[in-house]
N, C-alpha and C positions, 0 to 999 in steps of 0.2 A: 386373307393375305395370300394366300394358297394361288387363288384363284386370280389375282390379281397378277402374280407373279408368272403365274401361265401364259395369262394375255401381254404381257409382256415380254416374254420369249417369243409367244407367235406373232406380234406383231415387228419385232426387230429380225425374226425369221422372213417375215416378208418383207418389210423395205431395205434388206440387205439380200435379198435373193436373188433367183432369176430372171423374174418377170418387173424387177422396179430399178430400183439403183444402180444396177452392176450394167444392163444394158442402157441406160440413160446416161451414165458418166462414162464409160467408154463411147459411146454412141457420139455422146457432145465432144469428147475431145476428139475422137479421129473427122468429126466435121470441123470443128474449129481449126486443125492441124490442115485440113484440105483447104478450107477458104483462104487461110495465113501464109496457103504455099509453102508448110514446112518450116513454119516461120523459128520451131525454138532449134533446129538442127545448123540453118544458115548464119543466125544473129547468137549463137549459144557464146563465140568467141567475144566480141564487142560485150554482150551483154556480164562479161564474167569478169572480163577489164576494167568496166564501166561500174561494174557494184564493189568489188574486191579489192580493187584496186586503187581507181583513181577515187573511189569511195565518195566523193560527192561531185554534183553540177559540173561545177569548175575545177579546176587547181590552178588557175592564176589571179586567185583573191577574186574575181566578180560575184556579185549574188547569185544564190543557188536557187533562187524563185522562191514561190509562196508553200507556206509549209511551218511546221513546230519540228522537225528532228530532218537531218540528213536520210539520203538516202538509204545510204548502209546500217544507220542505227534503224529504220523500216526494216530493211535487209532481216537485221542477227535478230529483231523484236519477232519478224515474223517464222524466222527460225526457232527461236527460245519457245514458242506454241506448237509449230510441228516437231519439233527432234525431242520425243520425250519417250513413252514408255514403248509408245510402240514399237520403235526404234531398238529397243530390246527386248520387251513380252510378247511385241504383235507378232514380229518376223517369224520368231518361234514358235506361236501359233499358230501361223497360215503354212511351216513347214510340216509341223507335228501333228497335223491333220490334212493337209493336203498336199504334203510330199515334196521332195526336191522343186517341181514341176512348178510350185507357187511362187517361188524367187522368178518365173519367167513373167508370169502375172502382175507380180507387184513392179519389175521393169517394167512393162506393158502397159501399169498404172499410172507411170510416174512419166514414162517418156510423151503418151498421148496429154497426160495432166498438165505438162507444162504450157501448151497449148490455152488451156482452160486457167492456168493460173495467170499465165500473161492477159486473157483480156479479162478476168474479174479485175485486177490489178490496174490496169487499163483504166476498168469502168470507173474504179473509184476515184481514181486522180480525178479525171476530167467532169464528174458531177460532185464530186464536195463539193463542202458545204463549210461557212464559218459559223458557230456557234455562240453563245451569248459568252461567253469566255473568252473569244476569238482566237479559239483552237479551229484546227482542221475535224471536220467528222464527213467520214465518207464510206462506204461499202456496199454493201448488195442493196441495204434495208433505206439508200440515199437513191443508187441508180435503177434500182428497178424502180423506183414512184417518180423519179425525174425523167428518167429514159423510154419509159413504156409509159406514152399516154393513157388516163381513164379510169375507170375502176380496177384495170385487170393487174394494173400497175404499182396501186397503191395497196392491193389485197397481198400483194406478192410481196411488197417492202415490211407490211407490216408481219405477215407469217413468218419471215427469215427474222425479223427483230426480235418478235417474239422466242421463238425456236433458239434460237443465238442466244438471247439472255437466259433461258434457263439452262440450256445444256451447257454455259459456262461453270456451271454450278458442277455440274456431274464429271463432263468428261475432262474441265480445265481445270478442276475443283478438286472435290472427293476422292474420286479414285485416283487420280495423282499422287497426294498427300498422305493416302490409304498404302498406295504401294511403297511411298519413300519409308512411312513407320514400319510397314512389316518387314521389309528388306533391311532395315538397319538395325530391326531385333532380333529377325532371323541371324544375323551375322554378325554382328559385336554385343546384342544382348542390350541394344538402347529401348528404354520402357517408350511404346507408342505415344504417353501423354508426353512424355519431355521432349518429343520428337515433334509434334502437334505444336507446340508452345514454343519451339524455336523457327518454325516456319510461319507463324503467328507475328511475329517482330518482326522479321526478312521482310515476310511481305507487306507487312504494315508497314513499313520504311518505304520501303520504293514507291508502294501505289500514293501515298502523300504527296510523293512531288508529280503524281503526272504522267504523260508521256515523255518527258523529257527526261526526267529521272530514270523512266524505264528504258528506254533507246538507251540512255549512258551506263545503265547497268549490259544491258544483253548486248552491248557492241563490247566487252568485255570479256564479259562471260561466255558468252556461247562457243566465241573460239576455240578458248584456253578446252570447254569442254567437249567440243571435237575432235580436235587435235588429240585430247588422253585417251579419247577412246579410241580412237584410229589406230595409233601408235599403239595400246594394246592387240588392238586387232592386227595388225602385222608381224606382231613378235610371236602370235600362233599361228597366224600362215605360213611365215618365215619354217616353221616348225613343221610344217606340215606341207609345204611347197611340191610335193612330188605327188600329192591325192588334188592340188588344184585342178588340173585339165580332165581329170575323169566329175570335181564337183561338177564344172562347167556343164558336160558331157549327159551329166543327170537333169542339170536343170532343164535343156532343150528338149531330152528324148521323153523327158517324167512328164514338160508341161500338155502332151497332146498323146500320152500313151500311156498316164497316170502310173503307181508308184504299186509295186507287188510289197506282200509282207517282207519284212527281214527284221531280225531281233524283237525288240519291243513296239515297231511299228506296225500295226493294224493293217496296212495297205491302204490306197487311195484313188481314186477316179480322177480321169480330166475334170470333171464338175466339178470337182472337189478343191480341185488345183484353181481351177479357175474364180470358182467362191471368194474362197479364203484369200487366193494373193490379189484380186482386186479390191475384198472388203478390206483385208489389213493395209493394203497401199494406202487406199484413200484414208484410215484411219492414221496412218504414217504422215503422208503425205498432203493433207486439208485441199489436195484440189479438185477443184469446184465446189467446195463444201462454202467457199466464199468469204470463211473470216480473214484470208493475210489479204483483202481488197478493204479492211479496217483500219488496219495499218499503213498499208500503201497513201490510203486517200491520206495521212501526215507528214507525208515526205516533202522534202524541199524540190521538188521538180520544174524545169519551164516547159516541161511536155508528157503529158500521160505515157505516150509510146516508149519514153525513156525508163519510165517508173516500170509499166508493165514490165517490159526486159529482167529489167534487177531484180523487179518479185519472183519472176520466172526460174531465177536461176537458184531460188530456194527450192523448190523441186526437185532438179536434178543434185543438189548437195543434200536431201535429203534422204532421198531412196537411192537413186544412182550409186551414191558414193555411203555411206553412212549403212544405210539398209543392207546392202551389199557385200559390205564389211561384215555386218552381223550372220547373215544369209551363209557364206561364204565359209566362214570360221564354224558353223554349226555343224556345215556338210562333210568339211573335210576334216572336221576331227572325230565325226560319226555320233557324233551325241543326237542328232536326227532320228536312230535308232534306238535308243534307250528305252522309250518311253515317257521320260521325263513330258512336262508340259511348261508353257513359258519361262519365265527368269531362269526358272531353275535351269531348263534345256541352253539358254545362254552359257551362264556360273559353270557347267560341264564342259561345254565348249571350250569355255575358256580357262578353264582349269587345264586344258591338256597343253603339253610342251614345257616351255620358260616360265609358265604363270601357272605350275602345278598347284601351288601354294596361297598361292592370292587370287585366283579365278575369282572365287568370292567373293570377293573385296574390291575386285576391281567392276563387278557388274553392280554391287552396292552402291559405290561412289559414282560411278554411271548415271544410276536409278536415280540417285538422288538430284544430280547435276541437271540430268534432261526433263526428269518429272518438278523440281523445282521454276526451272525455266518456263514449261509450259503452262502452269499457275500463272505465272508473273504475264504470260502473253494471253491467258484465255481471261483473264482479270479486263485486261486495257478494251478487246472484242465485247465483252459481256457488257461493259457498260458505256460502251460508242453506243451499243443497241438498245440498252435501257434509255436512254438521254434522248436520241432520236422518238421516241415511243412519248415517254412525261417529260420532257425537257430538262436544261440542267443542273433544274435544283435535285433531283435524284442522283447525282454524278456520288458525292460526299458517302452516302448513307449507302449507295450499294458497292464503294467499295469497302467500306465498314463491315458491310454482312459477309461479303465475300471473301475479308478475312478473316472472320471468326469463323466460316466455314470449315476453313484449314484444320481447326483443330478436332471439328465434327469427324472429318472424314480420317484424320489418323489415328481414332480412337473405335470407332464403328466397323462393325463387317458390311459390306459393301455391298453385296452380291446380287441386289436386285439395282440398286443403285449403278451398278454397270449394265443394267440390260434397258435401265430407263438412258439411260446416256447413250447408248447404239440407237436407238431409236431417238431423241431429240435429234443426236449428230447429225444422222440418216434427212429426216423429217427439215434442219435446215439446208443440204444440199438439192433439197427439190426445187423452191421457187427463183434457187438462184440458180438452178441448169437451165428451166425454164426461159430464165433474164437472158442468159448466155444465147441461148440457141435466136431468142426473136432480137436480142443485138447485133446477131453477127454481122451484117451487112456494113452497120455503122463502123464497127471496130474493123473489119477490111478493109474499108474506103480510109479512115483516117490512118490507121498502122503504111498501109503503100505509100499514101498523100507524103509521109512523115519522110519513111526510110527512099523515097523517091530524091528526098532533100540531103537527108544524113542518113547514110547507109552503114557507116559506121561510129556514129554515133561521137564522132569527133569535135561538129560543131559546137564553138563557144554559146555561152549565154546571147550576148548581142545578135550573134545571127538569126535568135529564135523569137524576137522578141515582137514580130510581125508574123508568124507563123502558128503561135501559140489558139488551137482549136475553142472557138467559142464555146459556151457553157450552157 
């Protein structure tokens, strides 16, 4: 076990290192950002309008196109799977070892990934697929075997499907429902199995109906549970407003002059900064990793390039604004230097100021909000890619096992079970960078073809209805 457990650090050591992942998803998204023209910085406005707001196709009653959920419930679904632990253990992670300097990274992650989220998102709209259920199923594991003729195509759909189904287990799964138990017995004293056994029903409930049931849940929830954390997060900067411009000031000068000792921090390298705030971005942030292009492919859309948009702008409300929140409240209240490690370097943070008292409690209720969400979104991913693989009579029984997992992983220690889950993670964002990078031609010819037409994204339904990209 020993030794198994070894090879498993070395191996999530290496496809999160220097020489595989980190150069390959920054690689792909600063090409993808150059072929798009910049594409998430010019359409970020239309695109925030368009998801946020006007929340589906139309708002003057016409049909919203083919699809099982609106937009926006793709939207908060594929938010409910990114905005979870990492969101508050990762960012603290990739500070608490790689220094202020990593918040510049994990921006750096998220701002090129948008790039990279918009055409996985892209991809899947436009090569779903209807299924014997006559649901939408689409994602990496649909357009890499439709999109890339041949073998090289179908090796590539089927590695991502695979990879996708089991690391739903780990990283959507276990460790999620591991962190919700400990966190709410560290802090109110809730015994892990009663904890296991009420996320056991939750999720049994929702995955029954579907995706429909889940878009109606996470276009709900997700908000309400942004929103709480935010507003915490304000009411300690609020508190602390006069150390923001020097946070700022650390993040730039730390990300490319790395971080000297000070209190209980070790010190840190550019390398180090740069590691850690790209592996925790993408860990934050799923782009390129390919699963919210699971999602997207369900949305009610009459043009992929619309869908791509709105997926897109889960990125930016994830690290931009969310990540940054946590980032931000960590530095300027100095719990950076503690020593502390994850949650807990949060729970200090935000322990200081107005929430001296309930810091606790408020990163608990957190925990549980973001890590419950992202079950419920890596549930719907795990098994678009088990179905695609054995078709849809597996649909039932895997998500039957996935949740009775819940209760495995809020009772068990974890700890190698998170280094198998970095490495699946890791292991599915390879063949869909791949997908991305021999795509790109396709999705620059059709994304300009589009916005050449609607540049902001204004045209009704009927305009699109001769323009809609063959399949």
């Amino acid at each position: 076990m020993d030794s198994f457990a070894d090879f498993i650090a070395a191996a999530s050591s290496f496809v999160w290192g220097p020489f595989l992942l980190i150069p390959l998803l920054l690689g792909t998204g600063l090409y993808l950002t150059v072929r798009l023209k910049g594409l998430q910085f010019r359409k970020l406005g239309p695109a925030l309008r368009l998801g946020l707001l006007q929340r589906k196709e139309s708002s003057a009653g016409e049909g919203d196109g083919e699809g099982d959920i609106s937009h926006y419930q793709a939207l908060t679904t594929a938010l409910a799977a990114t905005v979870g632990v990492g969101n508050i253990a990762g960012v603290a992670t990739a500070i608490g070892i790689g220094g202020p300097g990593a918040l510049f990274w994990m921006w750096v992650t998220g701002l090129l990934g948008m790039a990279s989220k918009y055409s996985e998102a892209f991809l899947g709209s436009k090569f779903r697929v209807v299924d014997e259920k006559g649901e939408q199923r689409g994602g990496p594991q649909e357009y890499l075997k439709r999109g890339i003729r041949g073998p090289l195509g179908t090796i590539l759909a089927v590695a991502f499907a695979v990879f996708a189904a089991l690391a739903a287990f780990g990283i959507g799964n276990m460790t999620q429902t591991n962190t919700i138990a400990q966190s709410l017995d560290d802090t109110f004293g809730v015994p892990p199995l009663a904890t296991g056994i009420v996320i056991v029903l939750f999720v049994g409930v929702v995955l029954l109906g579907g995706i429909k049931r889940i878009g109606a849940v996470t276009a709900s929830f997700v908000p309400m549970m942004i929103v709480f954390y935010i507003v915490a997060g304000l009411l300690v900067l609020g508190a602390n407003v006069t150390a923001i411009p020097d946070a700022f000031a650390l993040v730039f000068t730390d990300a490319f002059t790395g971080t000297a000792a000070t209190g209980g921090f070790v010190g840190s390298t550019v390398a180090l900064a740069l590691q850690y705030g790209v592996a925790r971005g993408l860990f934050s942030n799923e782009s390129g990793l390919g699963s919210a292009a699971i999602v997207a492919a369900a949305a009610k859309t009459h043009h992929p390039v619309r869908q791509g948009l709105v997926s897109m702008t889960q990125t930016f409300i994830d690290t931009i604004i969310v990540v940054s929140f946590t980032g931000l409240v960590i530095i300027t209240s100095g719990a950076w230097t503690t020593g502390e490690e994850g949650a807990a370097m949060t729970s200090t943070a935000m322990s200081s100021g107005p929430l001296a008292q309930f810091g606790g409690a408020v990163v608990a209720i957190a925990v549980v909000f973001f890590a419950l969400s992202t079950v419920i979104g890596w549930a719907y991913y795990g098994e678009r890619c088990a179905t695609s693989l054995f078709g849809i009579k597996v649909s039932l029984p895997y998500r039957a096992i996935f949740t009775l997992v819940c209760l495995v992983g809020a009772v068990w220690e974890l700890d190698l079970v998170w280094g198998v889950a970095d490495v699946l993670n890791g292991l599915m964002a390879l063949p869909n960078l791949v997908g991305l990078l021999l795509l790109s031609g396709l999705i620059a010819r059709e994304t300009k073809a589009y916005l050449a037409k609607d540049p902001d994204l204004t045209d009704p339904p009927a305009a699109l209805e001769d323009f809609a990209p063959a399949r």
